[in-house]
Backbone bond lengths (Angstrom), bond angles and torsions (degrees), N, CA, C in turn:
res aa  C-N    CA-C-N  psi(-1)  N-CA   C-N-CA  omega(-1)  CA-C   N-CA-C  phi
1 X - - - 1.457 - - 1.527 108.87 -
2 X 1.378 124.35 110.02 1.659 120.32 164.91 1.187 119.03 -39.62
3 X 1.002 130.53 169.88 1.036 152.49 140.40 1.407 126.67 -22.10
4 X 1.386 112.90 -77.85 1.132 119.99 162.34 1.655 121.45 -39.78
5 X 1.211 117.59 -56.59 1.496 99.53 -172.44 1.576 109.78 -72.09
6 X 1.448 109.29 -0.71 1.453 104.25 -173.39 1.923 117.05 -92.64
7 X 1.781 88.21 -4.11 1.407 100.63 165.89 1.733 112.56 -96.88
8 X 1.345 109.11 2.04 1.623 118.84 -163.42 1.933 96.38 -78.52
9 X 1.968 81.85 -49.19 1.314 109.29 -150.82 2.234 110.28 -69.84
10 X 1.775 99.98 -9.90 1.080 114.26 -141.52 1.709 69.86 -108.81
11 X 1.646 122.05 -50.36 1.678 107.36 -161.31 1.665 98.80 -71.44
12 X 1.481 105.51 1.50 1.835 86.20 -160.30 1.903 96.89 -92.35
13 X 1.533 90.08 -19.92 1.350 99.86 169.64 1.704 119.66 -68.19
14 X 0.846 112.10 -43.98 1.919 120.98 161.97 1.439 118.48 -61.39
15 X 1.510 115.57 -16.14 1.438 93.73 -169.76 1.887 86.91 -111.34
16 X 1.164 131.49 -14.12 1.347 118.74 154.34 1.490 110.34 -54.44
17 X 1.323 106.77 -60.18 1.717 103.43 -163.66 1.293 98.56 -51.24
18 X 1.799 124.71 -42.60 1.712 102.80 -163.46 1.978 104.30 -65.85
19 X 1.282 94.55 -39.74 1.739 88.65 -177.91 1.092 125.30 -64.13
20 X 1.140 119.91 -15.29 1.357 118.00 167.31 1.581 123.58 -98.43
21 X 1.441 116.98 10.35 1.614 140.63 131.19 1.048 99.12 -59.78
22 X 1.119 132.71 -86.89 1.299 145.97 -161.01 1.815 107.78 -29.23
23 X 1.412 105.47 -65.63 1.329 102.93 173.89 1.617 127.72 -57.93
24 X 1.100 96.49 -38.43 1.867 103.92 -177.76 1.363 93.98 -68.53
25 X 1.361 126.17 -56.23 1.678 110.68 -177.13 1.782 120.11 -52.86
26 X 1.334 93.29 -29.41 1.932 90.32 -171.97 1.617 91.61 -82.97
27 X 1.284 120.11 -34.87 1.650 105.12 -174.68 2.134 112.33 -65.82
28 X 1.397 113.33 -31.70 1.060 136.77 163.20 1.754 124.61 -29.62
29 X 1.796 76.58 -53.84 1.372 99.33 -169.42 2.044 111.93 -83.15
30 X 1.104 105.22 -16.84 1.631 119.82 -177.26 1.344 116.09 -75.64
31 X 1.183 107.60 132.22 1.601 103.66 -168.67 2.043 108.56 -75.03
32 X 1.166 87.37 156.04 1.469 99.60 -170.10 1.867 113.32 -51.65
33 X 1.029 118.62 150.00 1.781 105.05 -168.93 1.529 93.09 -131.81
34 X 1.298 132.72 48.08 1.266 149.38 -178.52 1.588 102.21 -110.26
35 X 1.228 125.74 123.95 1.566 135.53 -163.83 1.822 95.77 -121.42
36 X 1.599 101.71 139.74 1.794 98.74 167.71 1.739 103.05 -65.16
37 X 1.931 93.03 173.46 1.280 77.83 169.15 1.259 121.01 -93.21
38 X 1.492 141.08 169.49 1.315 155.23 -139.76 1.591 94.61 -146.56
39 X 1.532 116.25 118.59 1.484 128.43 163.74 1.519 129.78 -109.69
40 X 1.048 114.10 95.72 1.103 126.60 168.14 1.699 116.74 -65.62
41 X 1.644 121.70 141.72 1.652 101.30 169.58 2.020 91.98 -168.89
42 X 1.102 97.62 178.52 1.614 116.71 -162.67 1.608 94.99 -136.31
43 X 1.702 117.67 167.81 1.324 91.13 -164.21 1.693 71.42 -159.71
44 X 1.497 95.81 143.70 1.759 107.94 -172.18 1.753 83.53 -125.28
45 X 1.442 100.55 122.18 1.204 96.32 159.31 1.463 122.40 -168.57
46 X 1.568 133.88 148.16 1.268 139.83 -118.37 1.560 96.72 -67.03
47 X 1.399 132.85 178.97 1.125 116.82 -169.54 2.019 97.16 -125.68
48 X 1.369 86.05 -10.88 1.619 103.44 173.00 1.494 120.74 -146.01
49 X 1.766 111.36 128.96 1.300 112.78 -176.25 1.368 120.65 -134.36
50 X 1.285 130.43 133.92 1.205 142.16 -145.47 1.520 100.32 -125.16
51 X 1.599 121.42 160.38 1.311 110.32 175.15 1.677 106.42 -109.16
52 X 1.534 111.83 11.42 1.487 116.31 151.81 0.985 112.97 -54.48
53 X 1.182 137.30 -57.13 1.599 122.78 -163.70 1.666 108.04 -146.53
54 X 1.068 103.60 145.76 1.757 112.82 -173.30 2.218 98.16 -67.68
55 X 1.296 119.85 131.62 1.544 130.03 -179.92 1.782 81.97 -107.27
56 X 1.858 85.12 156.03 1.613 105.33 174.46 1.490 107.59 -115.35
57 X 1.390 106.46 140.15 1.669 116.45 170.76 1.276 114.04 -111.44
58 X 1.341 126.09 166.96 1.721 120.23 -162.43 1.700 77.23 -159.54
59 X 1.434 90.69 133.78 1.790 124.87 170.46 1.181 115.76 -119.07
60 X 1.582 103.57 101.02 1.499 108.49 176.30 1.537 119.20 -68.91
61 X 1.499 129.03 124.19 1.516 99.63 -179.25 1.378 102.80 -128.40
62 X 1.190 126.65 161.71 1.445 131.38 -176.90 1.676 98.03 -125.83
63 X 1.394 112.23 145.67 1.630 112.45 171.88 1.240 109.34 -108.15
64 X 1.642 142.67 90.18 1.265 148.54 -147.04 1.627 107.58 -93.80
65 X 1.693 97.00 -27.46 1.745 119.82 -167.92 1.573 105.95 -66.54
66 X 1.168 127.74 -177.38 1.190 150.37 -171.64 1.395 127.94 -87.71
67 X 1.489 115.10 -23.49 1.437 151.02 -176.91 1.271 112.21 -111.71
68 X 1.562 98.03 148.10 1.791 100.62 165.03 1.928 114.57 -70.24
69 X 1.302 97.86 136.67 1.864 82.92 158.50 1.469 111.69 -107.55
70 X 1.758 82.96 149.46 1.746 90.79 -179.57 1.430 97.29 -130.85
71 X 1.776 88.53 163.08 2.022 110.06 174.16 2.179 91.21 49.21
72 X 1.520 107.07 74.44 1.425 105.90 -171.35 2.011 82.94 -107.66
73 X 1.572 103.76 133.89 1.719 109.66 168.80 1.353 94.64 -154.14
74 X 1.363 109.52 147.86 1.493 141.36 178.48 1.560 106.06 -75.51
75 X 0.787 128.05 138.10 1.872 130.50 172.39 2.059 90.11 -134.18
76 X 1.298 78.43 137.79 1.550 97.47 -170.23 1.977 107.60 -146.17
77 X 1.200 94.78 126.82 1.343 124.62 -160.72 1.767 123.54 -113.38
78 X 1.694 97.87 92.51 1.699 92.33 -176.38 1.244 91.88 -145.83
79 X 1.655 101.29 169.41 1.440 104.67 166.81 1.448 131.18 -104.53
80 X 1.607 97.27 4.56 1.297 114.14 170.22 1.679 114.10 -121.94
81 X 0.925 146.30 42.16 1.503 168.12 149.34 1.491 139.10 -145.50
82 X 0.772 116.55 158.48 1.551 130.62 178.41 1.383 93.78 -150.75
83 X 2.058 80.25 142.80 1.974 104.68 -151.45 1.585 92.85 -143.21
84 X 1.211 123.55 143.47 1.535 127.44 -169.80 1.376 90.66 -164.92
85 X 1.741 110.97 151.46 1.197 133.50 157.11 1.620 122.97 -167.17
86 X 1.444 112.32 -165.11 1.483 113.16 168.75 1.542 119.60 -92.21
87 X 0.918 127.08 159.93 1.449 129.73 -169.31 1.543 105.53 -107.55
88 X 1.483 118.79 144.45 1.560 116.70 -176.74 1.405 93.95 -94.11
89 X 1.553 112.47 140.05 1.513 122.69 -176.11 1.304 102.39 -92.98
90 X 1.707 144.27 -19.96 1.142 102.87 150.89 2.171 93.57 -162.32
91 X 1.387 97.64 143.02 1.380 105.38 -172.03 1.780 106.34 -114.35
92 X 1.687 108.24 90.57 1.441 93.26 -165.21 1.449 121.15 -79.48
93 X 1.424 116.27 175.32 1.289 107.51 -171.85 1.500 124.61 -66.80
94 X 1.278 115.38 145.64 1.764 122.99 -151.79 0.796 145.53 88.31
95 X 1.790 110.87 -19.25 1.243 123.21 178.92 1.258 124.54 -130.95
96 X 1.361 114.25 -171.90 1.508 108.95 -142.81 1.924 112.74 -117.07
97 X 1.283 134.51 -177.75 1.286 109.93 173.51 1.500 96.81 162.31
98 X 1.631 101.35 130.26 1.796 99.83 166.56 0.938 152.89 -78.26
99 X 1.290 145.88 148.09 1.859 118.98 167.96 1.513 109.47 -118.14
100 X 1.571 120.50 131.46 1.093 117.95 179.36 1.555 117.16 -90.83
101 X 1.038 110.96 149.49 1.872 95.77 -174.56 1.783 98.37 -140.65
102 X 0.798 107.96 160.23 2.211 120.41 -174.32 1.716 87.76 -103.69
103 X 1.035 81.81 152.75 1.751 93.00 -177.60 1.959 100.17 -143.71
104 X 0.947 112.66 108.92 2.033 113.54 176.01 1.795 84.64 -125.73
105 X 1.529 79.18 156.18 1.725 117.19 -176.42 1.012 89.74 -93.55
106 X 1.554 97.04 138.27 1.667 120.72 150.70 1.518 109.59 -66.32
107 X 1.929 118.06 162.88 1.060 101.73 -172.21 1.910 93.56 -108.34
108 X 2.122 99.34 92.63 1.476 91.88 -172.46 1.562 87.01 -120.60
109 X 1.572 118.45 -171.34 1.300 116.01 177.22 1.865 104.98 -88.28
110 X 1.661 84.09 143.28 1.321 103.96 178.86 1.395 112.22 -49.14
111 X 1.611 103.30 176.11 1.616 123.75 -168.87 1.206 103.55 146.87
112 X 1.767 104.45 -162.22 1.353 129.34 159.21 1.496 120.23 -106.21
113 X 1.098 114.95 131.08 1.915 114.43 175.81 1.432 99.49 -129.57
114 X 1.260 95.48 -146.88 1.771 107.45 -157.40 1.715 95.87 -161.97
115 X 1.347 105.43 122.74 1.665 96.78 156.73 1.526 108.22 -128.57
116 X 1.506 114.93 156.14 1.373 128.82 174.50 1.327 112.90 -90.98
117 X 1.713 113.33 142.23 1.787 101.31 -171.17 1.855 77.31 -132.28
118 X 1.223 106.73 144.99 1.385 126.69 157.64 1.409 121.05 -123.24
119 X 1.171 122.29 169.03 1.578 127.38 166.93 1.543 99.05 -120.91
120 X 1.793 99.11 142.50 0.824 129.54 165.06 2.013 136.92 -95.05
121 X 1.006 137.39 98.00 1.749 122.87 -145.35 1.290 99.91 -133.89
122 X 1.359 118.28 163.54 1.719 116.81 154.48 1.219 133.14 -132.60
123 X 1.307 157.45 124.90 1.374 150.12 -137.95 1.471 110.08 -133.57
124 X 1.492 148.63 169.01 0.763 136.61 147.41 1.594 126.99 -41.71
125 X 1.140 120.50 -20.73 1.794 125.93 166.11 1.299 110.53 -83.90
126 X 1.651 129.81 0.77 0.951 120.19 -161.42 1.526 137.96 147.49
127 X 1.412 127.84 -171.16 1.121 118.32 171.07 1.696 104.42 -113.60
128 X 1.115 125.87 170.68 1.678 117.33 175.30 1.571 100.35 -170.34
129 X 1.285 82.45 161.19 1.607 117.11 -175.99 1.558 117.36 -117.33
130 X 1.243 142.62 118.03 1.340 132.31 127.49 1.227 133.16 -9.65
131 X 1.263 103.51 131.30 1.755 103.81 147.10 1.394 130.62 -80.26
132 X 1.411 114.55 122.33 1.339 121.74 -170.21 1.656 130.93 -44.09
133 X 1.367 115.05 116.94 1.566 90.47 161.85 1.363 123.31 -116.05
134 X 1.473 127.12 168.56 0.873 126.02 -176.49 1.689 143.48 -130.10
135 X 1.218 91.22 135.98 1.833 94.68 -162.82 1.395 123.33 -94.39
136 X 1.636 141.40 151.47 1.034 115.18 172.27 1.694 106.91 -127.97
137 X 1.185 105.07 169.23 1.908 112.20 -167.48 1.360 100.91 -150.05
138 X 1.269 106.76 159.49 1.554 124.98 163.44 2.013 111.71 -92.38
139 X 1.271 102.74 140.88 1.269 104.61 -170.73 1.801 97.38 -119.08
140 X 1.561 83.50 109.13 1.987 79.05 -160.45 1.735 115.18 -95.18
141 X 0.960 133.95 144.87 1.259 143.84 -168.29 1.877 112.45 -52.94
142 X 1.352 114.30 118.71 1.606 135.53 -169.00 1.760 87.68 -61.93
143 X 1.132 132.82 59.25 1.755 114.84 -171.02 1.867 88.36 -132.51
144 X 1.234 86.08 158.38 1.775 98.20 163.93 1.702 120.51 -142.12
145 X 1.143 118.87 -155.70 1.412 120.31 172.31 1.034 102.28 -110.21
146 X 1.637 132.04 164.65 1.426 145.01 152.05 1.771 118.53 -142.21
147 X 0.906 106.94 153.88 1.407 107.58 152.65 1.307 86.78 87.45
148 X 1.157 152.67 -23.89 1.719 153.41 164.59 1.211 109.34 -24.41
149 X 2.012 108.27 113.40 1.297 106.89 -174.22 1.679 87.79 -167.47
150 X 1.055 126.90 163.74 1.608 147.05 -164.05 1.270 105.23 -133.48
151 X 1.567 109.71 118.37 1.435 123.29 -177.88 1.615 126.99 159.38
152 X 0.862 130.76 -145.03 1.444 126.49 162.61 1.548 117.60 -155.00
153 X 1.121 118.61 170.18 1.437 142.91 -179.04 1.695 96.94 -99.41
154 X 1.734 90.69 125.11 1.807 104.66 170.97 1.290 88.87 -82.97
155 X 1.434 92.11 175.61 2.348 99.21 172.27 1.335 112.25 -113.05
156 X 1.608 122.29 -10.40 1.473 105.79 158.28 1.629 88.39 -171.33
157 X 1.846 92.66 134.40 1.317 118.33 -28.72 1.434 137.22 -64.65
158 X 1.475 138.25 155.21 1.496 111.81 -163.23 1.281 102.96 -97.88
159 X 1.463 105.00 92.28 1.446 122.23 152.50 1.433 120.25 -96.59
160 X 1.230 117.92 149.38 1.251 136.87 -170.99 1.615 123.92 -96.59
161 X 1.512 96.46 106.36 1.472 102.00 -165.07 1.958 110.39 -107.78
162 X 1.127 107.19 135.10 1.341 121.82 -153.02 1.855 100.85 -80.57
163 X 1.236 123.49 124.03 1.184 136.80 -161.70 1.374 111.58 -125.07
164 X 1.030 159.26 58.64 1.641 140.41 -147.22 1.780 86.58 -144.12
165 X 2.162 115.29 32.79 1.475 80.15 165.06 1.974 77.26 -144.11
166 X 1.484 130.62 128.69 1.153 122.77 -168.88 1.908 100.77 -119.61
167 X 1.657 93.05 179.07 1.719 96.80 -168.63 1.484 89.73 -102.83
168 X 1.390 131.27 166.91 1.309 145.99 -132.92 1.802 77.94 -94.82
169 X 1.081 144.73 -15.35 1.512 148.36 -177.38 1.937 123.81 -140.29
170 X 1.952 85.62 50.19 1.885 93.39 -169.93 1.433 97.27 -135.55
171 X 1.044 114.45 -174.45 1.866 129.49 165.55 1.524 125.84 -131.81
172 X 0.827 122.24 166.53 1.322 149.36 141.57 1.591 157.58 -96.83
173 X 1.181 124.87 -175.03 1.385 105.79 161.41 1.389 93.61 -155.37
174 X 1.731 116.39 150.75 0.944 139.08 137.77 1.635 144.24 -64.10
175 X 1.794 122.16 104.12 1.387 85.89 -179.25 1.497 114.06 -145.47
176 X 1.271 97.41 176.84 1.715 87.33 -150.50 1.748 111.27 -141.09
177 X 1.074 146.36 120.35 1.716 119.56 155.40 2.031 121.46 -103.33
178 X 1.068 89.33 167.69 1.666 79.71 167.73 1.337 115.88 -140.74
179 X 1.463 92.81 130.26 1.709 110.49 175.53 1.601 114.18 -84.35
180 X 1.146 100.25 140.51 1.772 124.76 163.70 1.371 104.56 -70.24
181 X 1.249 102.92 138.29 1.624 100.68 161.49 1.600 116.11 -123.13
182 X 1.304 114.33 -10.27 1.538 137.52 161.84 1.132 89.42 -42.36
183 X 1.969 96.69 127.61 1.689 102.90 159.25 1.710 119.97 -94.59
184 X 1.705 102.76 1.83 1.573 105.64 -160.08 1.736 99.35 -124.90
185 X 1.682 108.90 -19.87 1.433 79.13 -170.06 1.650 115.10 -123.38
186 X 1.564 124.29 -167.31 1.181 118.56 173.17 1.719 103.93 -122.61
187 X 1.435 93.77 127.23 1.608 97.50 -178.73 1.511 114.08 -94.79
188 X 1.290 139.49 142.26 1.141 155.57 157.45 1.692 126.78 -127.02
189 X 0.781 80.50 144.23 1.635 108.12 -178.13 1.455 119.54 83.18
190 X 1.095 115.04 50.91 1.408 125.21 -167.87 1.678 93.09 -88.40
191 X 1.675 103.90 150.62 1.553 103.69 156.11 1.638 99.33 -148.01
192 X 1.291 114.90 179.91 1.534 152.40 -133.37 1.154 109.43 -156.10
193 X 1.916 120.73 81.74 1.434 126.68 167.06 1.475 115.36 -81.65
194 X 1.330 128.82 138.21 1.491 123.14 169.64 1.738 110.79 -151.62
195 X 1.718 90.42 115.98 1.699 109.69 170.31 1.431 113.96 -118.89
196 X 1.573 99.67 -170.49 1.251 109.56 169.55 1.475 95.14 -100.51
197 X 1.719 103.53 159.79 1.476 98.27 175.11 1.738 112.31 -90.09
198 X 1.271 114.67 -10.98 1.588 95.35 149.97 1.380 115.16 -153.82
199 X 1.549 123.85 152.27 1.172 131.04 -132.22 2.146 94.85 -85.85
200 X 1.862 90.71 130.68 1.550 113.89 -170.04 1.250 104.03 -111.03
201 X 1.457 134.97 125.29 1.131 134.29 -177.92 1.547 106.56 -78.96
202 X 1.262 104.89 131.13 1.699 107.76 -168.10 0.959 118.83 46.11
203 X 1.186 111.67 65.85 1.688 134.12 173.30 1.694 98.48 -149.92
204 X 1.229 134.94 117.04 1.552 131.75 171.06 1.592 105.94 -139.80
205 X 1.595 101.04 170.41 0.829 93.63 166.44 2.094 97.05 -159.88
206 X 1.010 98.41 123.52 1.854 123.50 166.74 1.548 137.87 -93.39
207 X 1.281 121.45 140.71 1.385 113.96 4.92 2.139 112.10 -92.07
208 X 1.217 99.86 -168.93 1.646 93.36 -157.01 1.888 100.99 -68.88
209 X 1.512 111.03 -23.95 1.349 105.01 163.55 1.556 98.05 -160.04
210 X 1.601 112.09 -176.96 1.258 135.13 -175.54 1.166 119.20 -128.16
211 X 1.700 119.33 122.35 1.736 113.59 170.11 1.059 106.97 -67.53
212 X 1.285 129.58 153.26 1.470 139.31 161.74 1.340 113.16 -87.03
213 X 0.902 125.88 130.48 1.817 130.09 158.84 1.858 115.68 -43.33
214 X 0.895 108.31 141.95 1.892 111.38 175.38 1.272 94.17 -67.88
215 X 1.716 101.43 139.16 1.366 124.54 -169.21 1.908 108.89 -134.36
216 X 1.709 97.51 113.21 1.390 89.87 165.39 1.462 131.80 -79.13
217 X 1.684 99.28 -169.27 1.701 105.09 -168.91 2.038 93.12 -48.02
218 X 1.608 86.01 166.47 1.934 88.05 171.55 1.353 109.66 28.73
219 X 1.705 139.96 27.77 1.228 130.99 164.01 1.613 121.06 -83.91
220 X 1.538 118.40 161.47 1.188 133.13 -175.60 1.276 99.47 -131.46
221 X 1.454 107.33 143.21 1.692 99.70 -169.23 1.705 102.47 -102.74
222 X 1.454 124.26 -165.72 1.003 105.71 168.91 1.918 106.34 -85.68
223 X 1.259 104.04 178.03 1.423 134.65 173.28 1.981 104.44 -53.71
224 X 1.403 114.07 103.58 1.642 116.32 167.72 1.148 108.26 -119.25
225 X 1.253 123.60 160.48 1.753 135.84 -177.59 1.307 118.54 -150.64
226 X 1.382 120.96 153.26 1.526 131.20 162.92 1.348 98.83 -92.53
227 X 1.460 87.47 161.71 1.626 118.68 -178.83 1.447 105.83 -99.36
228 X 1.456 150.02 128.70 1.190 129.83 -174.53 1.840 112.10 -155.73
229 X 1.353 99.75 114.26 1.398 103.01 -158.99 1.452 111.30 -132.99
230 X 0.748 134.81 143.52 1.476 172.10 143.12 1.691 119.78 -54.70
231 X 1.905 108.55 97.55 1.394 95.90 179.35 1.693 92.40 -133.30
232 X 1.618 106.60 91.59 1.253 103.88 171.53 1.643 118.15 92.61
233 X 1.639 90.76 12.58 1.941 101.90 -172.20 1.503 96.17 -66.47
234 X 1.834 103.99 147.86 1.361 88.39 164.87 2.139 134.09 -75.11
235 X 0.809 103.16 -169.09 1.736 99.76 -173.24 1.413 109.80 -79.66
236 X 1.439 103.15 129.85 1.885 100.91 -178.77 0.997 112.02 167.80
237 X 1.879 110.03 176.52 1.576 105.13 175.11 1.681 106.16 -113.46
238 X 1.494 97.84 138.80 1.341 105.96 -174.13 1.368 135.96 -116.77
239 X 1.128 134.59 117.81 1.658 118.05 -160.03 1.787 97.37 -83.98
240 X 1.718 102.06 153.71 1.517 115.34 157.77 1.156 106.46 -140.31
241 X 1.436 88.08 142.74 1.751 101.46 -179.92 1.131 96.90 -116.68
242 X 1.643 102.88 149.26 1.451 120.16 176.79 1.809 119.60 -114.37
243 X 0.934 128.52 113.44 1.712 120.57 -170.61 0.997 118.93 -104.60
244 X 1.326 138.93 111.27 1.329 145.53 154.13 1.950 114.56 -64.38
245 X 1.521 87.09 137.09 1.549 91.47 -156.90 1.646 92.31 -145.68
246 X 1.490 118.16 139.65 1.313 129.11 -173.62 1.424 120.72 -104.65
247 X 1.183 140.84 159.99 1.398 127.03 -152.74 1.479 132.30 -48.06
248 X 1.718 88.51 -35.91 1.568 111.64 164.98 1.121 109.59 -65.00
249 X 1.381 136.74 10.40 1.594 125.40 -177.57 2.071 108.61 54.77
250 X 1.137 113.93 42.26 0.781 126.20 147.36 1.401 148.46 -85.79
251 X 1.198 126.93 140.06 1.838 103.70 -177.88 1.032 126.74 -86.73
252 X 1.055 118.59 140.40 1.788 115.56 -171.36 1.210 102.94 -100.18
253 X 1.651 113.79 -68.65 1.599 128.51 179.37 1.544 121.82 -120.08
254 X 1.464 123.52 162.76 1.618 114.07 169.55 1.704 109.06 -149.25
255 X 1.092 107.06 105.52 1.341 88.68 156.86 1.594 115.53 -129.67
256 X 1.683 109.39 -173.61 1.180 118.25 -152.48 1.924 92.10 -148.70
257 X 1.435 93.47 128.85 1.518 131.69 174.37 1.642 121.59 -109.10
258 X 1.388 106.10 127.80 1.376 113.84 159.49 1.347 140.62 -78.62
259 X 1.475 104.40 133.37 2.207 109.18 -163.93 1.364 71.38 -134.30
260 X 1.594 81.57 138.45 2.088 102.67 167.85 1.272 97.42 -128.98
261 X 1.124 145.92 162.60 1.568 146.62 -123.11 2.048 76.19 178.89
262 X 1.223 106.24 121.19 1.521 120.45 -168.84 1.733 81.40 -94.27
263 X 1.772 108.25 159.92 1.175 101.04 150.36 1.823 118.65 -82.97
């Protein structure tokens, strides 16, 4: 090999090495294109809550950001609930993942409110927060039925004799009270729907509902009833349901009783 090409072979070698300086310095020089992560989420949650029994909510979340998220939990904000769950340890970027959370009522007076749920996450940039969204629910009255039974009152002595089977042209009565189980509040405006569950010709029952009286903490109200009669119904067994419903016309409770109609 001359000389010459061995100086050919030596600049071609220098002008790679500088360009490939060249590149590492401009890549060097570029700002980083690494994004936190970013949570996106949707939020299913009960539309009615009672302090009978604990309801479940589910947080859809999506990781839209650039980063994994880790140690991800919901914080949720009302003045009528308390909300707890487990936290997802890590939701990486692109993909998707739920959080389930328990939701129990405070024992405040019913209505409608609103609570705010955020997520909480942490990324290599950091720790972060959501922007809140917000949900709204009915907060339905801690009350039930008691004493629900079909029959009538003799007049002396007035004992109560159990009736729940009538002649194709007789009556009855329905009767019922409702207890509070709230230790803090006073409920009002309660009412008391009662039908058949499907419609009996000459078969009724009055009137079509009942206000309830305001009921304190641990209260029992007095004793109310339907009227329920038979003019010419045909022969059978018949269910009635009775609904307890809260000012909002909400449902609280339902149950359902058997009437047999003799031939």
């Amino acid at each position: 090999m001359s000389s010459k090409e061995k100086i050919a072979i030596i600049v071609i070698i220098m002008i790679i090495a500088a360009v490939a300086v060249l590149f590492y310095q401009y890549g060097m020089s570029q700002p980083s294109t690494a994004t936190p992560a970013d949570l996106s989420f949707t939020v299913d949650f009960p539309s009615k809550i009672s302090l009978a029994y604990e309801e479940v909510a589910y947080i859809y979340v999506e990781n839209i950001g650039g980063d994994d998220a880790k140690n991800v939990y919901a914080v949720v904000n009302s003045n009528a609930i308390i909300a707890y769950g487990d936290p997802v340890d890590v939701i990486k970027k692109g993909k998707s993942d739920a959080i389930q959370i328990s939701v129990k009522a405070k024992d405040v007076q019913d209505g409608l409110y609103t609570a705010q749920i955020q997520l909480k996450y942490s990324d290599k940039f950091g720790t972060h927060t959501t922007k809140p969204k917000e949900v709204y629910f009915y907060l339905i009255p801690y009350a039930t039925f008691t004493d629900v039974k079909i029959g009538y009152y003799s007049l002396f002595p007035p004992l109560f004799i159990s009736k729940k089977e009538i002649g194709r042209n007789d009556n009855t009565k329905l009767y019922f009270k409702i207890l509070s189980k709230s230790e803090k509040v006073i409920y009002r405006g309660l009412r008391v729907k009662a039908n058949f569950s499907i419609d009996v010709p000459g078969l009724s029952i009055s009137p079509p509902y009942l206000e309830i009286e305001d009921i304190g903490p641990n209260g029992k109200t007095k004793e109310y009833h339907f009227e329920i009669t038979s003019n010419g119904a045909p022969p059978g067994k018949y269910t009635i349901i009775i609904s307890l419903y809260s000012k909002d016309n909400q449902l609280i409770e339902k149950r359902t009783l058997e009437l047999v109609v003799k031939p």
